[in-house]
FIVEX-730686 format. One line per 4 residues: number of its first residue (from 0); their letters; for each residue x negated, y, z of C-alpha. Coordinates in nm, 4 decimals. Layout:
NUM = a = X:Y:Z ~ ...
# end
This chain:
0 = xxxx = 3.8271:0.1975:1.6356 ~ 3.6078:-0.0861:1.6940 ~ 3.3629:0.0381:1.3886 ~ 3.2722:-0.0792:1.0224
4 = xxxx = 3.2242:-0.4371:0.9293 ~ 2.8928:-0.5800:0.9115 ~ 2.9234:-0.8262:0.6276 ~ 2.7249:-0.5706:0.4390
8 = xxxx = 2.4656:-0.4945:0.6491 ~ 2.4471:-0.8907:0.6553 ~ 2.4814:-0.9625:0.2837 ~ 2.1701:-0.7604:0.2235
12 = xxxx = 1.9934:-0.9227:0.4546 ~ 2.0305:-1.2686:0.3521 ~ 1.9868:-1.1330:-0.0108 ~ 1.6484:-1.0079:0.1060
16 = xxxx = 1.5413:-1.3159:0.2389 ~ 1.6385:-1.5232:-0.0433 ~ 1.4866:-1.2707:-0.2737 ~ 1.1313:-1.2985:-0.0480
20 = xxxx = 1.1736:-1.6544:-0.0487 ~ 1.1250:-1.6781:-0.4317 ~ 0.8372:-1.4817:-0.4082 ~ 0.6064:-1.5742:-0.1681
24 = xxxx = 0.6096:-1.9834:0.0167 ~ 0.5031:-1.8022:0.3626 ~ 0.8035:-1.5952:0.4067 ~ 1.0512:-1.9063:0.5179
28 = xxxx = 0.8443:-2.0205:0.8204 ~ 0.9299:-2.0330:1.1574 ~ 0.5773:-1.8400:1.2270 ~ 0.6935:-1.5817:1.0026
32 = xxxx = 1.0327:-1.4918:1.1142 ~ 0.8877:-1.5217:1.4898 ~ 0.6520:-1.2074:1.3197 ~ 0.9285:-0.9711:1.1991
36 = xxxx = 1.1013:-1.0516:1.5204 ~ 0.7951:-0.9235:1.7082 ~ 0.7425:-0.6071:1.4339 ~ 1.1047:-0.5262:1.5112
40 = xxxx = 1.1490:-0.5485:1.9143 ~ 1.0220:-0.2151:1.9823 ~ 1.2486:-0.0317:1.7132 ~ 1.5622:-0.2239:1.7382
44 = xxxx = 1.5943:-0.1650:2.1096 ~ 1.5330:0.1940:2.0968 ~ 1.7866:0.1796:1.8035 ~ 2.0283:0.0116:2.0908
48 = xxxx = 1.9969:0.3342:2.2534 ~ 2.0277:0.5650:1.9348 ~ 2.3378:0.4098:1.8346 ~ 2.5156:0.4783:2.1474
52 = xxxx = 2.4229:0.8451:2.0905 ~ 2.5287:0.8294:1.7174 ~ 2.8795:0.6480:1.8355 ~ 2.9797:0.9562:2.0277
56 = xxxx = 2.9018:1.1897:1.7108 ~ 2.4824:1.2929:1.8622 ~ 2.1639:1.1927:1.7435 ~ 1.8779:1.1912:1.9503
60 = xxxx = 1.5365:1.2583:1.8217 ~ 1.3645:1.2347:2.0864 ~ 1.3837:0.8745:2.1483 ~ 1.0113:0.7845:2.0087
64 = xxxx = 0.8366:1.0578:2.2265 ~ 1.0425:0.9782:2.5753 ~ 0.9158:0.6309:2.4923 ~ 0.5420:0.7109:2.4218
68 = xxxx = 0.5576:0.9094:2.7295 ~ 0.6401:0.6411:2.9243 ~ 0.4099:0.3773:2.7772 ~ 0.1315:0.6293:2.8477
72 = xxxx = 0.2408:0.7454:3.2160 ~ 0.2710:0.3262:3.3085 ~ -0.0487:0.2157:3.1759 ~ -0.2630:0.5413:3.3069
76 = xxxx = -0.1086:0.4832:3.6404 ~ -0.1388:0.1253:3.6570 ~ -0.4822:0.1303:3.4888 ~ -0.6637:0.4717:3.5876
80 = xxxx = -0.4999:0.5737:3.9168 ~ -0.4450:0.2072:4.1006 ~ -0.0819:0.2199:4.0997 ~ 0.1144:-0.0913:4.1582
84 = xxxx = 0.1703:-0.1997:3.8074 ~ 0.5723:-0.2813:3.9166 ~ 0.5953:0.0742:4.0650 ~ 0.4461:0.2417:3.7605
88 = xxxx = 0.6986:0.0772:3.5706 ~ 0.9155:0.1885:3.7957 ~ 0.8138:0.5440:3.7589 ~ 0.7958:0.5481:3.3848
92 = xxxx = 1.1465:0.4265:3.3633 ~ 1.2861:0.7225:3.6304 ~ 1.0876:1.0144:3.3448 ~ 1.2586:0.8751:3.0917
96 = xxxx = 1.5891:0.8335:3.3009 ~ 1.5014:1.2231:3.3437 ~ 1.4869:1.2948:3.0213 ~ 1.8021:1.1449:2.9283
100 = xxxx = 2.0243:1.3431:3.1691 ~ 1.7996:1.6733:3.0255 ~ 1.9523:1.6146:2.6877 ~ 2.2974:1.4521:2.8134
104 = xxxx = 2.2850:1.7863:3.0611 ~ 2.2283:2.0256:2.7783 ~ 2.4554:1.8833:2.5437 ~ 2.7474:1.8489:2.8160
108 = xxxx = 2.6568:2.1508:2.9994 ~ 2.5989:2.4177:2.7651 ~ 2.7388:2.2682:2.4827 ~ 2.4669:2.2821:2.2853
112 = xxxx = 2.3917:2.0301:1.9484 ~ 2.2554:1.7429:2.0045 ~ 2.0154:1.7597:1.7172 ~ 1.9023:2.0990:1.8714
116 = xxxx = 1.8511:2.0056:2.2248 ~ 1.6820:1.6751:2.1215 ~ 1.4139:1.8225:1.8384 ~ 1.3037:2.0652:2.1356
120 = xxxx = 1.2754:1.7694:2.3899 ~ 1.0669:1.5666:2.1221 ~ 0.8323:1.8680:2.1185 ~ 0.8364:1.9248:2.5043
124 = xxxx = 0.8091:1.5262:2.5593 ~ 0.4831:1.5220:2.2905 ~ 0.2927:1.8099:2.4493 ~ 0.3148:1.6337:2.7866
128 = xxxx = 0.2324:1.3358:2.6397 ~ -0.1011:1.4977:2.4995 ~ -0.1455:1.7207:2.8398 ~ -0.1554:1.3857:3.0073
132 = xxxx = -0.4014:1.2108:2.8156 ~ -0.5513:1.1815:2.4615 ~ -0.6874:0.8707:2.4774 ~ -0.5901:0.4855:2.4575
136 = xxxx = -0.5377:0.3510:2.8162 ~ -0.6525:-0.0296:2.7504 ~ -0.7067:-0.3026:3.0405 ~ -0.3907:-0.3126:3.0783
140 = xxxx = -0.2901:-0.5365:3.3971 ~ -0.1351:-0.8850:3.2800 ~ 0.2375:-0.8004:3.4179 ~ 0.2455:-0.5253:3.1681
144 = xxxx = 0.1450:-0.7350:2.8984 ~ 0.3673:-1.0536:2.9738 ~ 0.6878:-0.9418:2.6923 ~ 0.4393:-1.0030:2.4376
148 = xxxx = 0.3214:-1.3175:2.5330 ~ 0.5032:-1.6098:2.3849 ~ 0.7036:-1.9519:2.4382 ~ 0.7367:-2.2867:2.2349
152 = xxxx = 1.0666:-2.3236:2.0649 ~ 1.0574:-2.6092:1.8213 ~ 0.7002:-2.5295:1.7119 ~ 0.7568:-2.1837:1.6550
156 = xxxx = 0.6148:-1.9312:1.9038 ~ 0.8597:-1.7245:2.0439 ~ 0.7774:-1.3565:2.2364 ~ 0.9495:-1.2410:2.5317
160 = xxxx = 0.9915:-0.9238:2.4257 ~ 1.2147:-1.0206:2.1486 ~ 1.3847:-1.2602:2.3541 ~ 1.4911:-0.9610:2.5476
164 = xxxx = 1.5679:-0.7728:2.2468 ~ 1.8236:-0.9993:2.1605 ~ 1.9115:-0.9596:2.5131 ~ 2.0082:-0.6041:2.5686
168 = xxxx = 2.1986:-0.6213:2.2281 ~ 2.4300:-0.8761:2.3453 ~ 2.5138:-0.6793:2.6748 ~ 2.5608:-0.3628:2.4628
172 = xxxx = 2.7616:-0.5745:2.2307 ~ 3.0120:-0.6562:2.5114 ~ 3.0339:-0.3503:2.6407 ~ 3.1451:-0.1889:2.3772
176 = xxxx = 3.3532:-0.4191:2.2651 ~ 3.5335:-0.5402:2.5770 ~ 3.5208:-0.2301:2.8345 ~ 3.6967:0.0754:2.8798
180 = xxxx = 3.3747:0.2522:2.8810 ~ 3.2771:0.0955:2.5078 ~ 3.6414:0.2400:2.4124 ~ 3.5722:0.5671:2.5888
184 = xxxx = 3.2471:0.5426:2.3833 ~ 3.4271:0.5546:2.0610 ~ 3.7391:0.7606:2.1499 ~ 3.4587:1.0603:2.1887
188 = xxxx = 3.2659:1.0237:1.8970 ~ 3.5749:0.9718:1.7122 ~ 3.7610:1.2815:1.8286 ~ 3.6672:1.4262:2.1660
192 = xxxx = 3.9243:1.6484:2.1607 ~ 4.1901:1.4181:2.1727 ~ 3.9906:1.1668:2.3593 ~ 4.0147:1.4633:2.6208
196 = xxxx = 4.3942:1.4715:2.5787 ~ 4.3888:1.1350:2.6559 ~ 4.2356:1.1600:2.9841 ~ 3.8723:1.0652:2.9102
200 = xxxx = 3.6413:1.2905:3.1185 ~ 3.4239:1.3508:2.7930 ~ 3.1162:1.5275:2.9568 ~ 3.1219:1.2038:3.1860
204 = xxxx = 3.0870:0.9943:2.9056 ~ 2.8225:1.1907:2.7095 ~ 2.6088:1.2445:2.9585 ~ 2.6093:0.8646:3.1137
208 = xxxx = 2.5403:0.7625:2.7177 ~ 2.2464:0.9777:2.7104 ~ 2.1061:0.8505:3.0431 ~ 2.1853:0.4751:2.9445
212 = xxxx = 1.9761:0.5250:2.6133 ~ 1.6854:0.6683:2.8025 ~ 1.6863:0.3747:2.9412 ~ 1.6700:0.1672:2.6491
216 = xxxx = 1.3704:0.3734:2.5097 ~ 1.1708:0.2782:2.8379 ~ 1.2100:-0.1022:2.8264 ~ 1.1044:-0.0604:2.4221
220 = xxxx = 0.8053:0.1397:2.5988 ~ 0.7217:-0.1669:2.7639 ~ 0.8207:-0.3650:2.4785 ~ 0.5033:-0.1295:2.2920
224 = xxxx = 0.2463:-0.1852:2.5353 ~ 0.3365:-0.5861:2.5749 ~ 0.3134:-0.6263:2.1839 ~ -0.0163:-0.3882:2.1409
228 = xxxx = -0.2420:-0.4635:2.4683 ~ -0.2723:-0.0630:2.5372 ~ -0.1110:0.2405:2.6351 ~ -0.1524:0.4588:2.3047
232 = xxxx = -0.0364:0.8436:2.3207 ~ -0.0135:0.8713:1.9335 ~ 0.2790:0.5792:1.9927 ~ 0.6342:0.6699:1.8814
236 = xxxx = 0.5844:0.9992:1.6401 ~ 0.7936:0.8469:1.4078 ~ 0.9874:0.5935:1.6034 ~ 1.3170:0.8291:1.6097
240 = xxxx = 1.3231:0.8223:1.2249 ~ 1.2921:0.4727:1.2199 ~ 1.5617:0.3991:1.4618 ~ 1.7603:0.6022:1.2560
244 = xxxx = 1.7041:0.4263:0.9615 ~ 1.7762:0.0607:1.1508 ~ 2.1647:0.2173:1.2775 ~ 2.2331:0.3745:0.9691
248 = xxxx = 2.1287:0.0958:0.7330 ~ 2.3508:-0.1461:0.9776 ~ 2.6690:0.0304:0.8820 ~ 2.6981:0.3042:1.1633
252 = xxxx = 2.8167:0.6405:1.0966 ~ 2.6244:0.8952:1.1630 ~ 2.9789:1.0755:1.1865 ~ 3.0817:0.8870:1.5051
256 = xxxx = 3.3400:0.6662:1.6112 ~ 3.2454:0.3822:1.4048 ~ 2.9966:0.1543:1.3739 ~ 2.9175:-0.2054:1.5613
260 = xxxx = 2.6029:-0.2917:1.7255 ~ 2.5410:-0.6050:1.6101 ~ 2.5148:-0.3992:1.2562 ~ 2.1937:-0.2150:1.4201
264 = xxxx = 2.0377:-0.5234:1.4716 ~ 2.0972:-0.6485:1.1157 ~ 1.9585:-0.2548:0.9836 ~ 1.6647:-0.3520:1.1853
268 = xxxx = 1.6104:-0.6832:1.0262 ~ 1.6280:-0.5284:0.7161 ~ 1.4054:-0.3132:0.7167 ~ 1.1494:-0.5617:0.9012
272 = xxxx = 1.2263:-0.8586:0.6243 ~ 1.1846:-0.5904:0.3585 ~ 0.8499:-0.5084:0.5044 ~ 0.6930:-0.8102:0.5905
276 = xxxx = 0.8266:-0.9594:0.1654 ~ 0.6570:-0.6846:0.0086 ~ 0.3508:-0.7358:0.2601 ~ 0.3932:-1.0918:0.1816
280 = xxxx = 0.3802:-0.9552:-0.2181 ~ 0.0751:-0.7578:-0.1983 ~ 0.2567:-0.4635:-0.2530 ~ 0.1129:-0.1474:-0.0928
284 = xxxx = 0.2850:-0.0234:0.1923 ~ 0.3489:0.3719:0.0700 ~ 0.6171:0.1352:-0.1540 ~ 0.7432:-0.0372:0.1643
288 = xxxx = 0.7868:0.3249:0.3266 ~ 0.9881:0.4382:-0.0606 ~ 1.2098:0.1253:-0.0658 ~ 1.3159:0.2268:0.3032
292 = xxxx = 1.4106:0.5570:0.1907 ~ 1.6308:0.4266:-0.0959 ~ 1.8265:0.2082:0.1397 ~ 1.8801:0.4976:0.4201
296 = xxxx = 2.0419:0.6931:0.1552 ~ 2.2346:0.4554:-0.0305 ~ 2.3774:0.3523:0.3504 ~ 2.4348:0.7195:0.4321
300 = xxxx = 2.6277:0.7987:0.0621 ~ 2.8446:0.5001:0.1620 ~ 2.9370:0.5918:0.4404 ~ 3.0138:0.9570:0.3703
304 = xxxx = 3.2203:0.8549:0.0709 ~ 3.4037:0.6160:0.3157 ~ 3.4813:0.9239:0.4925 ~ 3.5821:1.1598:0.2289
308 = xx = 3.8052:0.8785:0.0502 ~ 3.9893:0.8046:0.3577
# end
């Protein structure tokens, strides 16, 4: 139950960056890896979150926007209203805490799709984010900006923010691997009907996944603001696709019930070392953004012709 290998995901990768070695001289430097690790923090913990949601048989796309929101409510507080930069944190991370038990609430409550209840949050969540403000929110007080500052390791500058990256995926790692809520996890998005049977209280479960993930989507908030100096409201439109993309490129199924986390990080790393090659190359990015889309299909045909042959 414990989810797909991911000596694919990881084949591909390394296959990447030998292929990106070959081609350009810059792309095997410690500067340059330190890069895609800093151009793949923000995505590959909201992905954290998205593939607890996709373990349990949901998607959430509403992930980008709850984050936006709360990149935009903690630096306008901090910045424009004189708020304790700590406690606007602290407030950013209790809306998107909101948010999650809205679309674990719906979801458990009513029983409605997940894919329903979170398109219509993603719309609610971007027209507050636009009734709030419409404008960047720079200044930004140093505490907010300290993930994205950096630390020597071996002559290679290393950010924070990817530090705790790296982090949250190893505490996600072991609990799903080694706790009876990571099995619960996977017993529901496997078959929640006889996870039920079994004595898991399934709307427990769902609901404390989507609240958990909200949570993951405001830490990559302040993951944003650390990496880009400014709280921007146009952040995260497409940040649920590419989350997406990073779990179902690292072998999870967007079935449920299978799947390992560590693969999500590898999907992420894939599509940041494909990016930053083909940057590398001189090739223009509408190519980057084509190539991505060949590899989220090819991932998703796998996987649903995993399913059908078993």
């Amino acid at each position: 139950m414990q989810g797909s290998p991911i000596m694919g995901p990881l084949v591909a990768l390394i296959l990447a960056a030998i292929f990106f070695t070959t081609q350009s001289d810059k792309f095997l430097t410690g500067a340059n890896f330190s890069l895609i690790m800093q151009q793949v923090m923000v995505v590959g913990t909201l992905a954290i979150g998205q593939t607890l949601v996709i373990l349990t048989g949901g998607i959430d796309l509403s992930n980008g926007m709850i984050m936006a929101l709360s990149s935009i409510l903690t630096t306008g507080l901090a910045v424009r209203s004189g708020v304790n930069p700590i406690l606007a944190i602290l407030i950013g991370m209790a809306v998107c805490i909101v948010f999650g038990l809205i679309n674990g609430g719906l979801v458990t409550g009513i029983g409605l799709p997940a894919f329903i209840v979170t398109l219509g949050t993603y719309n609610i969540v971007f027209a507050l984010v636009r009734i709030y403000t419409t404008s960047t929110v720079t200044s930004l007080p140093d505490i907010l900006l300290f993930l994205g500052r950096t630390f020597n390791v071996g002559g290679t500058e290393v950010s924070y923010g990817s530090v705790v990256m790296i982090i949250l995926f190893i505490i996600a790692w072991y609990i799903l691997r080694s706790t009876p809520v990571g099995r619960s996890v996977y017993a529901v998005g496997d078959n929640p009907e006889a996870a039920r049977l079994a004595g898991i209280n399934t709307n427990r479960v769902l609901l404390g996944v989507y609240t958990i993930a909200a949570v993951t989507y405001g830490i990559a908030g302040l993951l944003l603001m650390s990496r880009t100096g400014v709280g921007d409201p146009n952040a995260g439109a497409d940040a649920n696709l590419n989350s997406i993309t990073a779990v179902v490129i690292g072998g999870v199924s967007l079935l449920g019930g299978r799947g390992h986390i560590m693969g999500t990080l590898i999907g992420a790393l894939i599509v940041g070392v494909f990016r930053n090659g083909l940057q590398l190359m001189g090739i223009p990015s509408i190519y980057q953004t084509l190539i991505t889309g060949i590899l989220v299909i090819a991932a998703v045909s796998v996987d649903y012709l995993s399913h059908r042959g078993k």
